[in-house]
N, C-alpha and C positions, 0 to 999 in steps of 0.2 A: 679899924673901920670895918666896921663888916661889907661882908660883899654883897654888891649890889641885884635883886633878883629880876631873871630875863621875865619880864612878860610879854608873850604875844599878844596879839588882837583878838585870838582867838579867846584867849581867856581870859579878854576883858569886854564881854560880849554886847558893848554899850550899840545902844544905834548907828552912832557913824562908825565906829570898827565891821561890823555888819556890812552895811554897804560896801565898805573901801575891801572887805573880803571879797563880796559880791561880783567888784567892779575888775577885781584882777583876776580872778576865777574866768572872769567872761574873755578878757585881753587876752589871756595866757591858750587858751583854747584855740583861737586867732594865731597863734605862733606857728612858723615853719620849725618844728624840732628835730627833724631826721638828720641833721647836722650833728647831734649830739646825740642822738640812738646808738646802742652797739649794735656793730656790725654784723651780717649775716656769712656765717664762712664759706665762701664759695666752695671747700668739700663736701660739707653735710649739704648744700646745695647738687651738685653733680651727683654724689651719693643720693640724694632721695629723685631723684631724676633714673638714676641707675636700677632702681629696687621698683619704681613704677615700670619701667621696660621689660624687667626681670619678670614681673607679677603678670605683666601682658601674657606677655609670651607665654609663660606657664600656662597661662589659662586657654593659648592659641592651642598650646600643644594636643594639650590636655582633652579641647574639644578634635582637634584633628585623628588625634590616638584613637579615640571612642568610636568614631565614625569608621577610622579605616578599619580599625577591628571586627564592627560590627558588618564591615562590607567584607572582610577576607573571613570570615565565618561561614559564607555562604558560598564559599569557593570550594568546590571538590579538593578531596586531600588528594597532594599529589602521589600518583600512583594507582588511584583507585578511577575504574574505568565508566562509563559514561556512554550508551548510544542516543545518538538522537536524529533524525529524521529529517529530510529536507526535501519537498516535493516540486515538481516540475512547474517551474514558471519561478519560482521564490526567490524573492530579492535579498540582500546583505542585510537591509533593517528589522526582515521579519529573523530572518536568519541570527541576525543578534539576540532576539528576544531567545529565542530555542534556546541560544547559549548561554545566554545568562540564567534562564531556568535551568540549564541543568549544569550550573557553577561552576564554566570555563572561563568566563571573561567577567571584569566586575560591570564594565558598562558598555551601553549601545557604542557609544561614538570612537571610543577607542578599535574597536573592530571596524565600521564602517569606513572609520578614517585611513583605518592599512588597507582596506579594500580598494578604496578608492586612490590612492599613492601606489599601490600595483597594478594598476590597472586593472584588477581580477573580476570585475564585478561582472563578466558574461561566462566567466572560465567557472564560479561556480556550480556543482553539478548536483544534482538531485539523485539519492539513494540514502541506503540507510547505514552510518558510521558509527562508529566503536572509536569517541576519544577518551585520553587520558589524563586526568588533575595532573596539572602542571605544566601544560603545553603551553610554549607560547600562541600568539595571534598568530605569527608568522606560520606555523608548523599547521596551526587550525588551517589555514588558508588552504595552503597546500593539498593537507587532505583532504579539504572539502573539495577542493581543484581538480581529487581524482576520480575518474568515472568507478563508479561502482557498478560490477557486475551482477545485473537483474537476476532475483532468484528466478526459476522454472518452474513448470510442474509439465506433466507427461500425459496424455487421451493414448492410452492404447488403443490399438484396431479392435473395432467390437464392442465399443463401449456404448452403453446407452447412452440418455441424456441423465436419467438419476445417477448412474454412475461419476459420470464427466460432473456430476453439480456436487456432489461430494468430493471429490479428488481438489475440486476450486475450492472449495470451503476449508480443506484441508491445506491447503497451498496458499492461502489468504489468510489463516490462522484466523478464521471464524468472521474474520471481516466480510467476506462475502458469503452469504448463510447458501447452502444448498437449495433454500427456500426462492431466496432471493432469484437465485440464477433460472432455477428451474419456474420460475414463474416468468425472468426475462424470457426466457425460450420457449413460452408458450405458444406462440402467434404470428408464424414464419409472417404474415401479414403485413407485420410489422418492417421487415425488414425487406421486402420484394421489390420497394421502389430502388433500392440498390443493389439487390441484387437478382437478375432476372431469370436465373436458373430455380427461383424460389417461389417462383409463380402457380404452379401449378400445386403446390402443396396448401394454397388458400389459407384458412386459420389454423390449422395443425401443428404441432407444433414443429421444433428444431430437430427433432432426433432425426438422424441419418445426414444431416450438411456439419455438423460439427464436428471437423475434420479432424482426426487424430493424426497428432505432432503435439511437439512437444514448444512449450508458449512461454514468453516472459510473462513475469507478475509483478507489479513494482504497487509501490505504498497507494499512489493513484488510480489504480485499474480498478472496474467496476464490471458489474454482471456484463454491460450492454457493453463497455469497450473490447473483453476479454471476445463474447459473442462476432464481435464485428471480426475480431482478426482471425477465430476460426472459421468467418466464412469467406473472408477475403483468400485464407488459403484453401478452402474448398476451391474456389474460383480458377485459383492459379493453377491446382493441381488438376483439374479436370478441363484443364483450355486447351488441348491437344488430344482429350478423347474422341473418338468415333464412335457418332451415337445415332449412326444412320443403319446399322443392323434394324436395332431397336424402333427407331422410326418407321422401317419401311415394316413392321408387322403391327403399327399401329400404337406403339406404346410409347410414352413420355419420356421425361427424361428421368419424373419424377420415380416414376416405377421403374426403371433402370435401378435407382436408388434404393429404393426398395428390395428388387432380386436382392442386388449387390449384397444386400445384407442380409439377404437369408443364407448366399454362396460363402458370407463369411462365417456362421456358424457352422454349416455343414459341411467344408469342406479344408483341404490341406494345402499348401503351397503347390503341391503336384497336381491335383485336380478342380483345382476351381473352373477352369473352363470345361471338362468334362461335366461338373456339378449342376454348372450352367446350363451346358446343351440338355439334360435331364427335363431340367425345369420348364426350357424352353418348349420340349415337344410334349408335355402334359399341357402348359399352357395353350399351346397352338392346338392340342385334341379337346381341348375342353375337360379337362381332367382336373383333380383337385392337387394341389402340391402335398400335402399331407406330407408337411416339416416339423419336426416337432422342436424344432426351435423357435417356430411362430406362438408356437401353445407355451413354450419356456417362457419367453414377455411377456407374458401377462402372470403368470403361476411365479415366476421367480425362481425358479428351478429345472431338473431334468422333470419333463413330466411322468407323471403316474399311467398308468390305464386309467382310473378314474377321469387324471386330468383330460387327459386326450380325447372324454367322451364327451366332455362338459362344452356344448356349444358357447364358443364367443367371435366377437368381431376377428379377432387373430387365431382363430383355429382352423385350420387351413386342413385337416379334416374334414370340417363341416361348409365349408364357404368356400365358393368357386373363384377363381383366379388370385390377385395380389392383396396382401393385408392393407389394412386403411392407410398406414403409415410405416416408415422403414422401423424396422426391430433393433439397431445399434446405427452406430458410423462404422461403412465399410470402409477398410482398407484400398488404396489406390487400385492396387491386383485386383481384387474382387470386382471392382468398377467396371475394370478394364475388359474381366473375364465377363461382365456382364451386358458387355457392348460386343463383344467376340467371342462368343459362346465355341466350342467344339461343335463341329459337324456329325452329330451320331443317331442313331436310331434307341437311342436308350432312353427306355423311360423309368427304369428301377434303378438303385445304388443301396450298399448297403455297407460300412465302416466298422472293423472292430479293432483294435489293435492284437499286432503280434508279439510273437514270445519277447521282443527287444522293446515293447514300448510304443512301437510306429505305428502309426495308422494302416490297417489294409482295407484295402475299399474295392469291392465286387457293383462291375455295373451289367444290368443285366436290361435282354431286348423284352421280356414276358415275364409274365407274373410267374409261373411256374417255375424260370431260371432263377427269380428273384427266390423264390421259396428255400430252393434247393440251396442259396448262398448259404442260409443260417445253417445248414447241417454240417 
């Protein structure tokens, strides 16, 4: 008997085979089958669970890496040094910027935040520091914590006002131009409602109140502050002169100022009140002072013959009693000797030095004595 052949419905593709495919095709979709699906292995489960956390994180790191790299790149290597600057009044937030410009800390709030948990945030001090890649905040702190001591600069006795505007300029490292200062000091005027020893000098300028001593300078100081504090010490140092010689023969205070500073070129620690009384009994006879230190301020030098013949306002040759304005800042002594002149009948002086260097100074009552000195 042969064997009998399987046909499906499918491949007897009559009409109703067709539908009754149709009609199971549609039931069977309709089925809940997850009963008879293979199962999912709860390893390759937790494993692809695993490799997604893994791939995270790679990618967390990955961007954290890049970032902190690109922020410790702009950190000073440590060891390599670092100044920077912090001016009077300046708070920890602007104080963070400085530091992060010049790559000690990566960011603001990390500094601000140790400021403010040490309480340091008045201890702060203003000057100019030398830190080093690699410090901590802690260490920052600290140093910023320490006063820095204000550089200086020095007005020796004698000095003009062009002189003293160079010496700042040089002391300031160009921050404050010689121009600058010497143009503040133009106009005692300016400064008379405070200071009232400055009165009689009108629009003229500073030279002769700008006391030589020697002055702080800090990153903040400016023509007019530096100005203020040398006249503040004019002030102090001349609050115990005696300037009632001077008065009772009619003269100021201002021209006090003035002698004073012709007594300091022309004279020596041993004779300035001798130099004085000279000056004084020419002045009081109507005589010319014929200093040739007055002709030196303006020439810029020891004068010439020539210069000495060349009429100007400071030629004290040519022009009767006191120059328009003082020739340097005297010296206290000098002030002193100009308020206290010597008692003498001298009205010639004449200085050369001796074999050793020192000054010798012949003062003489006549012209004729005076002559005979140079011989």
């Amino acid at each position: 008997m042969s064997p009998r052949k399987q046909v499906t419905y499918s491949q007897n593709p009559n009409r109703a085979a067709r539908a009754a495919h149709a009609k199971g095709e549609k039931q069977f979709r309709t089925y809940d089958t997850s009963y008879i699906r293979p199962k999912r292995s709860l390893i390759v489960t937790v494993l692809g669970i695993l490799l997604l956390i893994a791939a995270i994180a790679a990618i967390v790191f990955g961007v954290f890496s890049f970032l902190k790299g690109c922020t410790a790149s702009n950190l000073l290597p440590e060891g390599e040094q670092v100044e920077i600057v912090v001016v009077e009044g300046e708070g920890p937030k602007s104080i963070a910027k400085t530091l992060i410009d010049a790559g000690m800390i990566e960011n603001s709030s990390s500094f601000t935040e140790r400021v403010n948990e040490l309480g340091a945030q008045d201890s702060l001090q203003p000057g100019t520091y030398t830190l080093t890649g690699g410090q901590s905040i802690d260490e920052i702190i600290a140093i910023l914590s320490t006063p820095v001591a204000a550089p200086t600069f020095t007005v020796p006795e004698g000095s003009t006002l062009a002189q003293t505007a160079a010496i700042v300029a040089e002391a300031s490292e160009g921050r404050i131009s010689a121009d600058d200062f010497v143009n503040a000091a133009s106009d005692a005027s300016k400064f008379a409602s405070e200071y009232s020893f400055l009165a009689d000098a009108g629009t003229a300028s500073l030279e002769g109140f700008l006391f030589p001593k020697t002055y702080p300078i800090n990153v903040d100081s400016t023509a007019e502050s530096i100005i203020r504090d040398m006249l503040k010490q004019f002030a102090s140092e001349t609050a115990t002169l005696d300037w009632s010689y001077a008065e009772n023969l009619g003269y100021s205070h201002y021209d006090v100022v003035k002698l004073a500073s012709i007594i300091e070129k022309e004279s020596d620690a041993d004779h300035r009140a001798t130099v004085a009384s000279v000056f004084y009994n020419r002045l009081e006879n109507g005589w010319q002072l014929q200093s040739d230190a007055t002709v030196a301020y303006t020439v810029g030098h020891d004068p010439t013959p020539e210069d000495v013949q060349t009429e100007t306002d400071y030629n004290t040759y040519f022009i009767y009693g006191l120059p328009p304005t003082p020739i340097n800042s005297p010296s206290l002594e000098c002030l002193k000797a100009a308020c206290n002149p010597e008692k003498t009948n001298y009205f010639y002086f004449y200085f050369e030095p001796d074999d050793k260097g020192d000054m010798k100074y012949t003062f003489s009552e006549t012209y004729e004595e005076h002559q005979a000195a140079y011989e």
